[in-house]
N, CA and C atoms as an extended XYZ file, in Angstrom:
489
Properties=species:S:1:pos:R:3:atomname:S:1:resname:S:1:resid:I:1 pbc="F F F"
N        -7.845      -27.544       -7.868 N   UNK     1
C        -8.744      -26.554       -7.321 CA  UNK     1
C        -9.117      -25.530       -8.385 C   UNK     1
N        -8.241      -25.078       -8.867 N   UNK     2
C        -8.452      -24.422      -10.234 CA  UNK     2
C        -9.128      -24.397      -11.287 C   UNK     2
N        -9.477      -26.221      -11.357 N   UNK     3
C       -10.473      -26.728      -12.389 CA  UNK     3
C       -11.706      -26.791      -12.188 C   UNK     3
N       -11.472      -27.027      -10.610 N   UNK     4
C       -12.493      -27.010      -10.147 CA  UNK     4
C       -13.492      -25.709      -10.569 C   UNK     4
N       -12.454      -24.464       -9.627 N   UNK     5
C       -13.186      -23.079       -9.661 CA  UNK     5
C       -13.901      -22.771      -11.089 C   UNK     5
N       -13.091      -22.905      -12.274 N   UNK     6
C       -13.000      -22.819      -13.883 CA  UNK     6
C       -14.564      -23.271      -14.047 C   UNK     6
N       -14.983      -24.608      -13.776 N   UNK     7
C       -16.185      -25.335      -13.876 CA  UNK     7
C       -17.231      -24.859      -13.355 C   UNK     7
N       -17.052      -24.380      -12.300 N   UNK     8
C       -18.156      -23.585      -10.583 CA  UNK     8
C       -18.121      -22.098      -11.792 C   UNK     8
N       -17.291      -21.658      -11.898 N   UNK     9
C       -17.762      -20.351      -12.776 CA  UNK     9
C       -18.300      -20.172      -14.079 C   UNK     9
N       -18.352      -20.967      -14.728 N   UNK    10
C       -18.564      -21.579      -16.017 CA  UNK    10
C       -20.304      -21.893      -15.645 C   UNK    10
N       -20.688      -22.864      -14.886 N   UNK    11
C       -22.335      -23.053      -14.464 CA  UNK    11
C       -22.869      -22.029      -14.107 C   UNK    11
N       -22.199      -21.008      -13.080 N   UNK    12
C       -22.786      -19.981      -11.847 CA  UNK    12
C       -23.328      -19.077      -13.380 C   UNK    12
N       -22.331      -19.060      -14.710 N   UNK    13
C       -22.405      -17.821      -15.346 CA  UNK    13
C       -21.876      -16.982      -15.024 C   UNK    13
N       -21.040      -16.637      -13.993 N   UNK    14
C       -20.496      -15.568      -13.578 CA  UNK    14
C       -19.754      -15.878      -12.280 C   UNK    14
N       -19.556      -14.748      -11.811 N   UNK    15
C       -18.583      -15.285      -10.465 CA  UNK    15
C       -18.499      -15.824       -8.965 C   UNK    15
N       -17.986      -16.919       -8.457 N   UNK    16
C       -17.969      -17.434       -7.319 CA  UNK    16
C       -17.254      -17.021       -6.567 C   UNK    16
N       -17.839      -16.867       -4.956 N   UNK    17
C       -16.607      -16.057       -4.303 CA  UNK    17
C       -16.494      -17.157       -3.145 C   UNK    17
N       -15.038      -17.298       -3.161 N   UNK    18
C       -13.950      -17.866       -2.512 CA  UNK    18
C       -13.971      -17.473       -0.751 C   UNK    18
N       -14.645      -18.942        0.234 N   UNK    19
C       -14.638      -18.202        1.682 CA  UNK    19
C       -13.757      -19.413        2.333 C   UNK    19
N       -13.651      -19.270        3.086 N   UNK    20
C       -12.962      -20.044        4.290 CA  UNK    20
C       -11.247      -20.216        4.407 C   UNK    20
N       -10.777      -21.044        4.074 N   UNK    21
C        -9.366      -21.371        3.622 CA  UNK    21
C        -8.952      -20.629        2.961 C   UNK    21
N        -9.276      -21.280        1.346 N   UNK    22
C        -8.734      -20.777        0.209 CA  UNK    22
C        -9.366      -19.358        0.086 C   UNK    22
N       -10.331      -18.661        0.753 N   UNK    23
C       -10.575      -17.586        0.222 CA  UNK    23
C        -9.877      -16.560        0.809 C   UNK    23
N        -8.989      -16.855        2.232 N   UNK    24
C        -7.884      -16.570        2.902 CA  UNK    24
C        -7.133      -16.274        2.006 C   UNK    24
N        -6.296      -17.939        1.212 N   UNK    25
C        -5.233      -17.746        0.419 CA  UNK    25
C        -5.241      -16.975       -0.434 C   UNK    25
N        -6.498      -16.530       -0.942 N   UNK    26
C        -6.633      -16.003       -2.101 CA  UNK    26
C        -6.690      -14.497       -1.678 C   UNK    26
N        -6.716      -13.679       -0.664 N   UNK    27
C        -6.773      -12.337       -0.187 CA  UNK    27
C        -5.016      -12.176       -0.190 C   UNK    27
N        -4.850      -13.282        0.549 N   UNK    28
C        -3.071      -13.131        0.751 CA  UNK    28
C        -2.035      -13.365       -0.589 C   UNK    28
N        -3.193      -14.180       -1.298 N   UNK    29
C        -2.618      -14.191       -3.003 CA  UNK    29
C        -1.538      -15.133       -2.919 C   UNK    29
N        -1.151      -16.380       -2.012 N   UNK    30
C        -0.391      -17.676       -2.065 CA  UNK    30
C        -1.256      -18.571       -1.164 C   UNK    30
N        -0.849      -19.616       -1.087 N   UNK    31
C        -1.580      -20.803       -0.407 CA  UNK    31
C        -0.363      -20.554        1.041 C   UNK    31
N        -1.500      -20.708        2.489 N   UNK    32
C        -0.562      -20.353        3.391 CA  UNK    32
C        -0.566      -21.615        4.319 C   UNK    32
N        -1.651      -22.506        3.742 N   UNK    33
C        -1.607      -23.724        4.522 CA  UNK    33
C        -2.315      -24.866        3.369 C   UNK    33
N        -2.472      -26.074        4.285 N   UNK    34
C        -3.566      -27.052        3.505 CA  UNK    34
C        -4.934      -27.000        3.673 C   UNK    34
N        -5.758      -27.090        2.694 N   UNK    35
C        -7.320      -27.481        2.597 CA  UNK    35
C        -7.739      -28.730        2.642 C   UNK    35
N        -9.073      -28.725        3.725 N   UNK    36
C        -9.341      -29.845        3.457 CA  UNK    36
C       -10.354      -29.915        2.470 C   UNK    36
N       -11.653      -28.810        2.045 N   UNK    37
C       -12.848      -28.205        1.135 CA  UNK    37
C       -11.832      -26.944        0.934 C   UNK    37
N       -12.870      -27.228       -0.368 N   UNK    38
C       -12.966      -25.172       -1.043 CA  UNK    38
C       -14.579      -25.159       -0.793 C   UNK    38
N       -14.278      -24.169       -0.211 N   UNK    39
C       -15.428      -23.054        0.284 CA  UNK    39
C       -16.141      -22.418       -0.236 C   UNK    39
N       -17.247      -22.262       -1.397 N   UNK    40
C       -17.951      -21.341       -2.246 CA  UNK    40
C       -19.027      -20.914       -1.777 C   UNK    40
N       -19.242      -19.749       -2.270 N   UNK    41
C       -20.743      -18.702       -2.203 CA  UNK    41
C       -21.051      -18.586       -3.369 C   UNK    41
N       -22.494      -18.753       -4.153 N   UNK    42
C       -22.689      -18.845       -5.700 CA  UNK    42
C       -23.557      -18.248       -5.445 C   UNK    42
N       -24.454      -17.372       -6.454 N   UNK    43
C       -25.919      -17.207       -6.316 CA  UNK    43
C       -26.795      -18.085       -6.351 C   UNK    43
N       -27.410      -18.340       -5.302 N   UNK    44
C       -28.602      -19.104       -5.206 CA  UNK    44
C       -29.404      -19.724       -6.613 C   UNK    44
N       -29.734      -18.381       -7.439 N   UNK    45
C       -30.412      -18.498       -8.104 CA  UNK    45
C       -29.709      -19.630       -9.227 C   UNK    45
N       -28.472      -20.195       -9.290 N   UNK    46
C       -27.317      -20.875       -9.992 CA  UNK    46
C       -27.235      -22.314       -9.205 C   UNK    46
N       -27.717      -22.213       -8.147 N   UNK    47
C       -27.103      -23.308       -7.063 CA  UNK    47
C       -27.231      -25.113       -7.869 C   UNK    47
N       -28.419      -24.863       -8.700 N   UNK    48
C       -28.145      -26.468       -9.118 CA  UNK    48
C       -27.476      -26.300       -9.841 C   UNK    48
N       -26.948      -25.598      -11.650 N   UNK    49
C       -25.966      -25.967      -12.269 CA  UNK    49
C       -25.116      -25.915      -11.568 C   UNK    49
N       -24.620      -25.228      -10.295 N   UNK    50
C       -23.345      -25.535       -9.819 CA  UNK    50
C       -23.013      -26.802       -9.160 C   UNK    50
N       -24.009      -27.532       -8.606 N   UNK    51
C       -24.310      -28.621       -7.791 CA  UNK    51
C       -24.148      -29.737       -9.205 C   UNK    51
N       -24.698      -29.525       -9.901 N   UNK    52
C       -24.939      -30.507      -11.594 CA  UNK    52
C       -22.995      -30.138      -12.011 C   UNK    52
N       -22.296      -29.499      -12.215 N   UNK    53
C       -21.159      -29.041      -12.970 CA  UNK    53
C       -19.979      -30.352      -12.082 C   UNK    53
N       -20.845      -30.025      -10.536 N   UNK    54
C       -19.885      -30.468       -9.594 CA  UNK    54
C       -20.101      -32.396       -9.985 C   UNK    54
N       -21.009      -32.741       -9.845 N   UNK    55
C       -21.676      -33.811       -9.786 CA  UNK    55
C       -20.791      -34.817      -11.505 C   UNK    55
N       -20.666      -33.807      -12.513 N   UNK    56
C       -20.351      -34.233      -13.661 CA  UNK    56
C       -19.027      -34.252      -13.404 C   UNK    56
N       -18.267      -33.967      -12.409 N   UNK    57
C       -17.076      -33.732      -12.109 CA  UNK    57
C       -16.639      -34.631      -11.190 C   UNK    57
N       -17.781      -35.745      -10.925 N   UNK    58
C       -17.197      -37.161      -10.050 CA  UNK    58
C       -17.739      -36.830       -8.714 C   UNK    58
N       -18.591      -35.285       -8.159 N   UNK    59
C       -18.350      -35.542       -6.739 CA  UNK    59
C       -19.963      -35.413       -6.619 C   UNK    59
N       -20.371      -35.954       -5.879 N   UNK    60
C       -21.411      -36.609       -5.150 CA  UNK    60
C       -21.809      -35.976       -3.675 C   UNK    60
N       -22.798      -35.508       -3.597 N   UNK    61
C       -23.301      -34.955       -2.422 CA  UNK    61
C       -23.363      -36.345       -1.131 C   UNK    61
N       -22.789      -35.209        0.327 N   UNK    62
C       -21.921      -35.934        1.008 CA  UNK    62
C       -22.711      -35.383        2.460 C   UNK    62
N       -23.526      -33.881        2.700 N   UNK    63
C       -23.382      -33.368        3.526 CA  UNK    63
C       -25.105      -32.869        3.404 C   UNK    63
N       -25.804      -32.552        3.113 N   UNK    64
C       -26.979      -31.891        2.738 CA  UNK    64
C       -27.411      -30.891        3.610 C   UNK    64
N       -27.389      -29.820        3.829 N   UNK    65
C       -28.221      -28.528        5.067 CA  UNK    65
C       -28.385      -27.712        4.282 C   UNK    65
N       -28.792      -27.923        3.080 N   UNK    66
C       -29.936      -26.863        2.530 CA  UNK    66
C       -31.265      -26.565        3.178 C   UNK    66
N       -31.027      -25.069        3.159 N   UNK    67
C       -30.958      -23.903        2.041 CA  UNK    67
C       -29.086      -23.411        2.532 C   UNK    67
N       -28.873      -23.697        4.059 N   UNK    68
C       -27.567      -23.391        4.368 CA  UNK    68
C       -25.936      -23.946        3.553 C   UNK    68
N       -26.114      -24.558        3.179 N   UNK    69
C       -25.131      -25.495        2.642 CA  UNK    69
C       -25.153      -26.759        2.271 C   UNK    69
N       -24.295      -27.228        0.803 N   UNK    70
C       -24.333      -29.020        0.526 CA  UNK    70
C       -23.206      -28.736        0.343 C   UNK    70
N       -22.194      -30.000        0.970 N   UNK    71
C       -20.901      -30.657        0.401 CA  UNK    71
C       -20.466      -31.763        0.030 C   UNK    71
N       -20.152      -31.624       -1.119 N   UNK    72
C       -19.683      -32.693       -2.087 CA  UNK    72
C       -18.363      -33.077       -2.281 C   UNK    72
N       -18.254      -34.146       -2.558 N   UNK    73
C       -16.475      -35.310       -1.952 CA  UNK    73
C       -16.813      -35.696       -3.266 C   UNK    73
N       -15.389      -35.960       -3.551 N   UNK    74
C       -14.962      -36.811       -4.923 CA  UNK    74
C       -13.733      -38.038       -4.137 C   UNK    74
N       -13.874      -38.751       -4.427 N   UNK    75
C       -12.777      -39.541       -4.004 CA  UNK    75
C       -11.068      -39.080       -4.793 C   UNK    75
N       -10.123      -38.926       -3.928 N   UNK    76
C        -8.890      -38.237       -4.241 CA  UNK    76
C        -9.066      -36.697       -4.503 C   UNK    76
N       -10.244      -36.086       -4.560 N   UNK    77
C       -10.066      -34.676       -4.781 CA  UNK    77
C       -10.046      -34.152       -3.744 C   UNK    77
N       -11.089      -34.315       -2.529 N   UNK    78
C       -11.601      -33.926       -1.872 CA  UNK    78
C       -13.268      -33.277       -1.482 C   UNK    78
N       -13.058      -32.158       -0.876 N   UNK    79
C       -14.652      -31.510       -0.688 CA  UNK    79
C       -14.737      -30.079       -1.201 C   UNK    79
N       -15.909      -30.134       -1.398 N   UNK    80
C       -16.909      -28.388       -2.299 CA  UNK    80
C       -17.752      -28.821       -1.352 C   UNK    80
N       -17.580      -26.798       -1.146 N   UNK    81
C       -18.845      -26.952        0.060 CA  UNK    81
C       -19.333      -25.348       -0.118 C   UNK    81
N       -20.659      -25.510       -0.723 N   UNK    82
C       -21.489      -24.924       -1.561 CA  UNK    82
C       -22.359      -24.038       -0.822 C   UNK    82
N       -22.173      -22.459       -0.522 N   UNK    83
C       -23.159      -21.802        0.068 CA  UNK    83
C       -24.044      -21.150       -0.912 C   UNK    83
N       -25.166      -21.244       -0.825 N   UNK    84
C       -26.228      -20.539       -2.000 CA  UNK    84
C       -26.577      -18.876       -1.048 C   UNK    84
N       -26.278      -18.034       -1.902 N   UNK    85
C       -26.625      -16.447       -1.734 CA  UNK    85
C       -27.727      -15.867       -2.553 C   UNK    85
N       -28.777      -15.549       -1.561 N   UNK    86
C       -29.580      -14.906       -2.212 CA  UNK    86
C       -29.361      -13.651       -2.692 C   UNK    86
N       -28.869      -13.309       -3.870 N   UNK    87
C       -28.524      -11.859       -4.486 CA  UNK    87
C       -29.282      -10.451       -4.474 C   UNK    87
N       -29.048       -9.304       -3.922 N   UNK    88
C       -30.002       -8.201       -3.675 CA  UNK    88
C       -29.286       -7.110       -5.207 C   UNK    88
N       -30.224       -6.286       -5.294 N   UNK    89
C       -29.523       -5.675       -6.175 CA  UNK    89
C       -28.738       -4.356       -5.918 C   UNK    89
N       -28.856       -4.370       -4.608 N   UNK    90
C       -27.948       -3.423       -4.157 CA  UNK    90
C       -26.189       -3.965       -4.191 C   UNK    90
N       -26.267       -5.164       -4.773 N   UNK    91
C       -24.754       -6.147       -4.522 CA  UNK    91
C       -24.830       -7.201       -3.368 C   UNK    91
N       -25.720       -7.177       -2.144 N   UNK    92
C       -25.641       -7.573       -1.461 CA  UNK    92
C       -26.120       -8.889       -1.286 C   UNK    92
N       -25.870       -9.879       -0.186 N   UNK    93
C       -26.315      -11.053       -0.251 CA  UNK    93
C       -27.135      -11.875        0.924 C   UNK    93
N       -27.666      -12.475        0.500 N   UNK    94
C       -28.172      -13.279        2.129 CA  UNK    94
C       -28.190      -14.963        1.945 C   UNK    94
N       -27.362      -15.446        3.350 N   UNK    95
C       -27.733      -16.666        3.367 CA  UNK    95
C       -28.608      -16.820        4.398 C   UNK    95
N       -29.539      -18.099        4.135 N   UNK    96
C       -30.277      -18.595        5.261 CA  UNK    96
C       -29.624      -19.807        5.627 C   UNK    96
N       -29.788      -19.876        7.144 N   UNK    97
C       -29.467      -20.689        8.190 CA  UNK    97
C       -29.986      -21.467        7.985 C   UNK    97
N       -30.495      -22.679        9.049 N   UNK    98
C       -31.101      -24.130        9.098 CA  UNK    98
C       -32.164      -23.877        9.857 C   UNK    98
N       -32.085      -22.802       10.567 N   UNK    99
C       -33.561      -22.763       11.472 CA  UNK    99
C       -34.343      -20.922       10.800 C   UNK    99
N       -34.110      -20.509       10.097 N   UNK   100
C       -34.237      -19.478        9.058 CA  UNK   100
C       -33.772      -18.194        9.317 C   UNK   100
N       -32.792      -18.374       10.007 N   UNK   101
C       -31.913      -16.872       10.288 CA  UNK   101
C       -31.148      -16.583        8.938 C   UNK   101
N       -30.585      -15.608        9.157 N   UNK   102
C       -30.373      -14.558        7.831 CA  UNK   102
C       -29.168      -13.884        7.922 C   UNK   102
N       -28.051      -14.311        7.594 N   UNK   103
C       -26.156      -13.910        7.310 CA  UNK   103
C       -26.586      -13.193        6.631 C   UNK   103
N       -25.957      -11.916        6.697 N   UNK   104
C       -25.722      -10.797        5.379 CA  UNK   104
C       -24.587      -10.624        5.201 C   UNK   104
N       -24.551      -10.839        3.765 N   UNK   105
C       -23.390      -10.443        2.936 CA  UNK   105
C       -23.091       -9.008        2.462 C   UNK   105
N       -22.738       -8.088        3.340 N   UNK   106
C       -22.709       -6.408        2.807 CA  UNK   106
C       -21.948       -6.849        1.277 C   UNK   106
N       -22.342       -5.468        0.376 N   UNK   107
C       -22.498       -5.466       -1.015 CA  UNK   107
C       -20.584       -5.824       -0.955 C   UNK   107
N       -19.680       -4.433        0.167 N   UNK   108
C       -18.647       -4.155       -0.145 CA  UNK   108
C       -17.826       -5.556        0.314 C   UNK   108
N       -18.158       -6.871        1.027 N   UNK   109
C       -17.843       -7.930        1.111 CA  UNK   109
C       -16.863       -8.584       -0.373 C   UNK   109
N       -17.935       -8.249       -0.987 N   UNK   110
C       -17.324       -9.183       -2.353 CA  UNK   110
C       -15.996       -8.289       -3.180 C   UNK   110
N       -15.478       -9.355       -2.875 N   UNK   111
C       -13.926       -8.640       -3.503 CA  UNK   111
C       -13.304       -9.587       -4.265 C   UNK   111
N       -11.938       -9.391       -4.374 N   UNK   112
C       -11.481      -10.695       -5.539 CA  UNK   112
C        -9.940      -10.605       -4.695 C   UNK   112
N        -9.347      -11.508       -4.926 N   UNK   113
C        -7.798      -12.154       -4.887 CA  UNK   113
C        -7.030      -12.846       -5.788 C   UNK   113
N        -6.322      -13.471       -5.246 N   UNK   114
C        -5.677      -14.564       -6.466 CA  UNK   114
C        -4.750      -15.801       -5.927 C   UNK   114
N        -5.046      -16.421       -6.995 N   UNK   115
C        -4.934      -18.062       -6.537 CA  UNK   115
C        -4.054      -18.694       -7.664 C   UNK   115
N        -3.127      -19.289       -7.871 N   UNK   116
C        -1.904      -20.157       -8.681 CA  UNK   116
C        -1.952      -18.700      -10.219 C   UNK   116
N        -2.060      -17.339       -9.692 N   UNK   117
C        -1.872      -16.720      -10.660 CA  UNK   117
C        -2.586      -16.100      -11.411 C   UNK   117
N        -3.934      -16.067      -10.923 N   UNK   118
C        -5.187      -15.723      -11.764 CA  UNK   118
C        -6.100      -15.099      -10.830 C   UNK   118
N        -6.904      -14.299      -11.180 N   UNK   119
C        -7.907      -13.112      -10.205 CA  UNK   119
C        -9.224      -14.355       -9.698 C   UNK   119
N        -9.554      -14.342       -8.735 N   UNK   120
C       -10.847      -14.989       -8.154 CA  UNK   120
C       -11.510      -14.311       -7.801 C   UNK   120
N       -13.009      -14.493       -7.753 N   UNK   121
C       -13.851      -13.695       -6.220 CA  UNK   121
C       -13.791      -14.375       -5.201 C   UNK   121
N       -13.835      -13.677       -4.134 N   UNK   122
C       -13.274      -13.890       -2.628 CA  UNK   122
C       -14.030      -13.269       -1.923 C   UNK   122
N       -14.558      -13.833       -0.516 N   UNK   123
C       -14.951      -12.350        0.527 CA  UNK   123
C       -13.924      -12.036        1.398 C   UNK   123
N       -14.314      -10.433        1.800 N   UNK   124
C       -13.113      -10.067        1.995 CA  UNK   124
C       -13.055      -10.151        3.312 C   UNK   124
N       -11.251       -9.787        3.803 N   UNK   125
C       -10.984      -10.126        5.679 CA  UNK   125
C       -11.910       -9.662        6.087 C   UNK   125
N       -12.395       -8.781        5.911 N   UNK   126
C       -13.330       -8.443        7.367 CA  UNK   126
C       -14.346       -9.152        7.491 C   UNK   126
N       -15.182       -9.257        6.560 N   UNK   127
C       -16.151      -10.321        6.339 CA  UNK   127
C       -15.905      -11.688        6.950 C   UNK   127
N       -14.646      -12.376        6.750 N   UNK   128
C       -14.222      -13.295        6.823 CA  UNK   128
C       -13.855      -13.244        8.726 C   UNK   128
N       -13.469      -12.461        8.923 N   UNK   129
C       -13.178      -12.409       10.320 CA  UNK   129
C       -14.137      -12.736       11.175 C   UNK   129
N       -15.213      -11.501       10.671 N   UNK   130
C       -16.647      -11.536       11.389 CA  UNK   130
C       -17.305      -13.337       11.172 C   UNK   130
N       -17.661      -14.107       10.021 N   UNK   131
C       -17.447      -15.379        9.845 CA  UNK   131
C       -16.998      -15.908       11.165 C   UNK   131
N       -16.098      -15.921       11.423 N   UNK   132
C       -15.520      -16.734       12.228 CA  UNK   132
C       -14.996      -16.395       13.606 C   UNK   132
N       -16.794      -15.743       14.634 N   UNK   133
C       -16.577      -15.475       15.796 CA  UNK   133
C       -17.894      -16.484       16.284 C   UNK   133
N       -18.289      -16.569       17.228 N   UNK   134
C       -19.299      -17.558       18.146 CA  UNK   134
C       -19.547      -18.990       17.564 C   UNK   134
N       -18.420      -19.703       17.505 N   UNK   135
C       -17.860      -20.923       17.691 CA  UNK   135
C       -16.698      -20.733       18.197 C   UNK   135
N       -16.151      -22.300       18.614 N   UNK   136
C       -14.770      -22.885       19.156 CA  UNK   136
C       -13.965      -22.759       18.106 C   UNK   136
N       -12.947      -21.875       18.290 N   UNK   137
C       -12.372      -22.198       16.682 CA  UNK   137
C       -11.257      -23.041       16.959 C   UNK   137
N       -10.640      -23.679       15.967 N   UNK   138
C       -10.550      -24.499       15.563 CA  UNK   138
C        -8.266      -24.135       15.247 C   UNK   138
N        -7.213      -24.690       15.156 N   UNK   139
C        -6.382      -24.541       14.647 CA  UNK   139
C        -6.284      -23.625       13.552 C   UNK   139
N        -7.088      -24.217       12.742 N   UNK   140
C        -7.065      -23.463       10.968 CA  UNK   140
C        -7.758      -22.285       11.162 C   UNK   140
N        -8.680      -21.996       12.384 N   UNK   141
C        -9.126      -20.843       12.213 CA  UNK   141
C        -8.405      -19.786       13.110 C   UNK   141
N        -7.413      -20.364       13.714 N   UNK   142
C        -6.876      -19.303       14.077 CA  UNK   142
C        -5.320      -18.955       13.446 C   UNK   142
N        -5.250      -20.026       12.275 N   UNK   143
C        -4.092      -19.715       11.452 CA  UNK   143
C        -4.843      -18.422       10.088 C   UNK   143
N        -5.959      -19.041        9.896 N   UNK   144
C        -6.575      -18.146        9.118 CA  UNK   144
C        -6.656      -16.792        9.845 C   UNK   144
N        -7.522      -16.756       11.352 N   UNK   145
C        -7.076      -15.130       11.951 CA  UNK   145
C        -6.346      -14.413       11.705 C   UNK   145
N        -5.002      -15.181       12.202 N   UNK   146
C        -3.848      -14.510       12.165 CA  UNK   146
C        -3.279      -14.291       10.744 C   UNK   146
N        -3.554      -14.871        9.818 N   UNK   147
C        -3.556      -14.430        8.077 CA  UNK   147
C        -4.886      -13.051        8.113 C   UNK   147
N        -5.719      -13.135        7.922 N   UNK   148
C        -6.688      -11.919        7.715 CA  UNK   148
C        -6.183      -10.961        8.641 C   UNK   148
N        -5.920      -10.875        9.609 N   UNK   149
C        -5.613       -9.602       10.848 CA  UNK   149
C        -4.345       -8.951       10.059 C   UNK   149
N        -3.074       -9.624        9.635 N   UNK   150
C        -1.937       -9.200        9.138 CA  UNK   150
C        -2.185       -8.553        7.840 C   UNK   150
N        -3.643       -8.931        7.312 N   UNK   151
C        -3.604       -8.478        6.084 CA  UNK   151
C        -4.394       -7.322        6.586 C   UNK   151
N        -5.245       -7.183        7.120 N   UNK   152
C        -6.148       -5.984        7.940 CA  UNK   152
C        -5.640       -4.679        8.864 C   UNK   152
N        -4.468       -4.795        9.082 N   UNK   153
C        -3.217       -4.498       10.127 CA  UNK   153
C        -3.978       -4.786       11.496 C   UNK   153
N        -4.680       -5.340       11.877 N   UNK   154
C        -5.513       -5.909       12.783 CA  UNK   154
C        -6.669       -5.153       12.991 C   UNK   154
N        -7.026       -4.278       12.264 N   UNK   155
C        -8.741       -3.445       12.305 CA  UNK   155
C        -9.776       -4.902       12.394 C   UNK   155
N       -10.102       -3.941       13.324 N   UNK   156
C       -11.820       -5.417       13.815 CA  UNK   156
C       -12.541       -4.829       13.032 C   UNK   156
N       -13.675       -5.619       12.495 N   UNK   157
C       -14.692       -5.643       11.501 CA  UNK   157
C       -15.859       -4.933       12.535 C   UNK   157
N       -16.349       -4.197       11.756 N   UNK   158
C       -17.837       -3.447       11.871 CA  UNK   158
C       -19.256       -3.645       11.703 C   UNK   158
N       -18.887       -4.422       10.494 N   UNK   159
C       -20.094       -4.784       10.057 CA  UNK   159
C       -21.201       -5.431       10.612 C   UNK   159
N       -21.654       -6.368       10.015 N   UNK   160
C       -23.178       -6.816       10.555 CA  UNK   160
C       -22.853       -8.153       11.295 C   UNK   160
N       -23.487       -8.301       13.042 N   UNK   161
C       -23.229       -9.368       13.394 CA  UNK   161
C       -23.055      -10.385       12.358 C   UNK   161
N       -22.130      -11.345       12.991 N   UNK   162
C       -21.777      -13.024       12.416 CA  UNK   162
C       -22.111      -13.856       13.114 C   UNK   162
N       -22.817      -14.736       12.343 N   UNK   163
C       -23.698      -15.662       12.683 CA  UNK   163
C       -22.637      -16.641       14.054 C   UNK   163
């Protein structure tokens, strides 16, 4: 995963931030369960060298919902699953949906953690919380809850509806 990230930051030019799972682990700063994808947010404006870095790296697009997301499988590695952010210069970000709705990424979202020992970008619990309300969730997402809330002392997020 590491080599992975190393490669994804290396194309982006700069930094990728860490959502779902691992971007959990990486707030809590150990791995607290298994992954099945790593989860990225890149700038848009980066999205093919990151898609090209990945591709030179054995994995092969698997999933396609662009502008919302592509995920890519390598056989024995697993999945990258690639959100493109449109960058504001206030810090802030936007993804578009599949039918053209609009996730905002508040500026103060982007934060960093750490992962086998080394600083990442990450979004942060609250962000991450908000993420993951109006769906069924899922086991992992309520192991992840209960990881972000403990790290939050359970403060509910404010911010901008989640998709």
């Amino acid at each position: 995963m590491v080599l992975v990230l190393d490669a994804l930051e290396a194309a982006a030019g700069g930094p990728v931030w860490l959502e779902g799972g691992w971007g959990v682990d990486a707030l809590a700063g150990r791995q607290t369960r298994a992954h099945r994808d790593l989860d990225v947010a890149v700038d848009a404006r980066r999205e093919a060298a990151v898609l090209a870095a990945l591709e030179r790296m054995g994995y092969a697009v698997e999933t396609d919902e662009r502008p919302t997301r592509v995920e890519l499988v390598a056989p024995g590695r697993g999945w990258v699953d690639v959100h493109a952010l449109h960058l504001a210069p206030d810090g802030s970000g936007v993804q578009t949906g599949p039918s053209g709705e609009r996730w905002v990424y508040p500026a103060e979202c982007f934060t960093t953690g750490r992962i086998a020992g080394r600083t990442v970008g990450c979004i942060s619990a609250e962000q991450q919380i908000a993420w993951r309300s109006g769906y069924e969730l899922r086991d992992v997402d309520r192991h992840d809850l209960a990881v972000l809330r403990r790290l939050t002392g359970g403060r509910r997020w404010s911010g901008p509806a989640a998709p």
